[in-house]
N, C-alpha and C positions, 0 to 999 in steps of 0.2 A: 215743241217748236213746230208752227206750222210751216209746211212745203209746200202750199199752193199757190203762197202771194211772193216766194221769196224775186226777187228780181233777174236773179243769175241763174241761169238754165245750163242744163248740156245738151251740146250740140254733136253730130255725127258729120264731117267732110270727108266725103267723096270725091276720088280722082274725076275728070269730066273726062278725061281722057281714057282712059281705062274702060270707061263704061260705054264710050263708043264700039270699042275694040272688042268688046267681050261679046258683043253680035256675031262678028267675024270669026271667034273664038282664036285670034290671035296674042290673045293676053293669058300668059298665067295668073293672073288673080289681080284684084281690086283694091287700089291704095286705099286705107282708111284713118284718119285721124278723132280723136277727142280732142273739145276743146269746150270752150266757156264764155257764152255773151249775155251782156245784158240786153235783158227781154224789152225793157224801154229807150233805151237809148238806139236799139238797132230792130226796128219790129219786123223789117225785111230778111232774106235769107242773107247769111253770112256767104260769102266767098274771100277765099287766100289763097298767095302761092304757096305752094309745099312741095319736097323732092317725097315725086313719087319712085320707089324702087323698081315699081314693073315697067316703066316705061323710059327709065335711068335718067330723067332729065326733071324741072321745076315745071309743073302745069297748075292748074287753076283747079282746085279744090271746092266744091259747094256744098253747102248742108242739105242733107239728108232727111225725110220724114225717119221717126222712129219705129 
């Protein structure tokens, strides 16, 4: 089975929030999520809301290079 043409990739989202704050170093650590899009239908980066724990509220999530 080849893995190079398959459509559906994994993706890595990253709190945007979190990763402000980790400048400051007022975050204990960095939400992270796995997820799964298709490579043609969305060629652009993914973003979603997700509840991040370090920052105890819903913020906006983006993908991540691997």
């Amino acid at each position: 089975m080849a893995k190079g043409k398959d459509a559906r990739i994994r993706v890595i989202l990253e709190c945007n929030s979190c990763v402000r704050n980790d400048i400051n170093k007022e975050s204990p650590g960095i939400s992270r999520y796995i997820t799964q899009k298709n490579r043609h239908n969305t060629p652009s980066r993914l973003e979603l809301i997700k509840f991040c724990p370090y920052c105890y509220k819903h913020t906006i999530h983006g993908e991540i290079k691997k």
